[in-house]
N, C-alpha and C positions, 0 to 999 in steps of 0.2 A: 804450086807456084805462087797462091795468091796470100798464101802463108809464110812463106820465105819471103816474099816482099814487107808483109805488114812486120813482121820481125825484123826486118832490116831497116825498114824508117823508122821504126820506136828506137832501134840503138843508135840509129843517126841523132832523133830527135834529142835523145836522153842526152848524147855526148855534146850536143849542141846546148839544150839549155845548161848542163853544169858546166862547160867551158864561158856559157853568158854569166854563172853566178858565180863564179872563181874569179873571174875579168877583173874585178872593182873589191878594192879592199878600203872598210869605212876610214875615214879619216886621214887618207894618204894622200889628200891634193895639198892644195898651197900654205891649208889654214888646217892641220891637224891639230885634234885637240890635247892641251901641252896639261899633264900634270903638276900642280905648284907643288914641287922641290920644301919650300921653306913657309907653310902659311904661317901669316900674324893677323892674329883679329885685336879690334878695338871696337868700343862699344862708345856711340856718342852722348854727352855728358848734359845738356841745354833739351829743353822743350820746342825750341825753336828752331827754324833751318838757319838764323843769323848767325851766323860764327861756326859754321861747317865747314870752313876751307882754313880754319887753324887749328892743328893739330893739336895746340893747349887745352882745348874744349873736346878731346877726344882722349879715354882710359884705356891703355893696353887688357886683354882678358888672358887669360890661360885656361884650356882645356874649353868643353862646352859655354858658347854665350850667351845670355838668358834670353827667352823668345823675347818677340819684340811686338807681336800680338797682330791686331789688322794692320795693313800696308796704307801709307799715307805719305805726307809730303815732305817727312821728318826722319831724316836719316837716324839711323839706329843702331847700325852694328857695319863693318866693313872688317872682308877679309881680303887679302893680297897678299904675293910669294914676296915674301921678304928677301930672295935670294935676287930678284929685280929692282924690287923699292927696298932701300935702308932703311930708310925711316919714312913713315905717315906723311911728312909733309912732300916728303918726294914723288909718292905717290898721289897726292891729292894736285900735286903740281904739275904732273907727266900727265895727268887728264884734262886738262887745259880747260877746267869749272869755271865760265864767265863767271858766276852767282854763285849764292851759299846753296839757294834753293837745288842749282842743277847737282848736286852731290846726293840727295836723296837718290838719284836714279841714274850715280852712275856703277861701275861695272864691282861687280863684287858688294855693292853696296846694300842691304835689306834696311827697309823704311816702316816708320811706324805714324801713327797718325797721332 
């Protein structure tokens, strides 16, 4: 008897945790994570964060873009789905950069010192 019970709550137990680990599938709430469709990188062109929010001061790249070495306060390379932003300034402009400086650290953005 005391055999057929512990056999019966292990296959309760069993259908119960993998019914808990089926439940939840990653990335299917509000904010799934979206592959970019179209990436464009640009690598920034100045030593300085001054003139980060004009896209004059920023070179389109193709294919891999060169490291950019230790992380620091000087934007250095941005990549974004170009199938969202047209063009660099739009993107630089939909991120709503009070300063040159906040571009170092926004999204898609890798900084170099």
């Amino acid at each position: 008897m005391k055999k057929s019970f512990k056999a019966a709550l292990m296959v309760v137990l069993c259908a119960g945790g993998l019914t808990a680990a089926f439940a939840f599938t990653p990335n299917s709430g509000d904010n799934p994570v979206k592959k970019m469709v179209a990436p464009k990188a640009y690598i920034y062109n100045l030593s300085t964060a001054t003139g980060a929010r004009d896209a004059a001061n920023w070179t389109p790249v193709t294919g891999t873009a060169p490291s950019c070495g230790i992380a620091g306060s000087v934007p250095c390379k941005v990549v974004f789905d170009s199938s969202v932003y047209p063009t660099l300034q739009d993107y630089i402009n939909d991120q709503g950069f009070s300063s040159d400086a906040e571009v170092a650290y926004g999204p898609g953005v890798v900084s170099k010192q």
